[in-house]
C-alpha positions in Angstrom: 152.3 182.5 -24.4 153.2 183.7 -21.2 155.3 186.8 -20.4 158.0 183.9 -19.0 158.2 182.5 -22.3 158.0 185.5 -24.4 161.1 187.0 -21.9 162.6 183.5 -22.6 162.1 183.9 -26.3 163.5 187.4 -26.4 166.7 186.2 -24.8 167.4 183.3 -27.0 167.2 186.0 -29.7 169.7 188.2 -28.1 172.2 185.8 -27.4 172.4 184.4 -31.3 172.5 188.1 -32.0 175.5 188.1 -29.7 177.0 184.9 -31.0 176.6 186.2 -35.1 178.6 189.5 -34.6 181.1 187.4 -32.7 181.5 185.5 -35.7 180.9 187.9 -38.1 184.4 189.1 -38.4 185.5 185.4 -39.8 183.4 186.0 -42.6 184.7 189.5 -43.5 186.9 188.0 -46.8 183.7 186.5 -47.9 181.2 189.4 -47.1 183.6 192.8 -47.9 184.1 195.4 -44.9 181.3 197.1 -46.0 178.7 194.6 -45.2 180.4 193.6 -42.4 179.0 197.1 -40.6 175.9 196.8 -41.8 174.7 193.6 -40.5 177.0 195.2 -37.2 175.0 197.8 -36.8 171.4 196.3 -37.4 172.5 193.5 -35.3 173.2 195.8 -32.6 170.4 198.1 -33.4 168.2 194.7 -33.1 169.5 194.2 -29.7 168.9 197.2 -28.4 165.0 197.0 -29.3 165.0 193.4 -28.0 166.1 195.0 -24.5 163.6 197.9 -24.5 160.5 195.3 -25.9 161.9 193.7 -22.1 162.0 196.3 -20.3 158.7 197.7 -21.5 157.1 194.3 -20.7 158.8 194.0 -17.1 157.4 197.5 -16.4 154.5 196.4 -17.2 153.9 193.6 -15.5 154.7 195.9 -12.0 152.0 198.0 -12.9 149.5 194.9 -13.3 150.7 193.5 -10.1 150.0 196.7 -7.6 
């Protein structure tokens, strides 16, 4: 896999992440409030690694290119 694809990859993840806690407060009758913030927060917590696990690779790839 190239760093391309695995950049790719990581941004496909982010936007379904995205799209879920868009929907997710539809499903708060179904799911209770309670649940509802807990798949909140680890989806954003997920996000937030997804965009350092970019960053670190980006960085890296300037260091390999000087």
């Amino acid at each position: 896999m190239t760093l391309e694809e695995g950049l790719e990859l990581i941004k496909n993840y982010k936007n379904g992440l995205e799209k879920f806690l868009e929907t997710l407060a539809e499903q708060s009758v179904q799911l209770g409030s309670e649940m509802i913030k807990t798949l909140s927060m680890n989806s954003r917590n997920e996000i937030k690694n997804l965009e350092a696990i970019e960053k670190a690779l980006k960085r890296e790839t300037k260091y390999e290119s000087k």
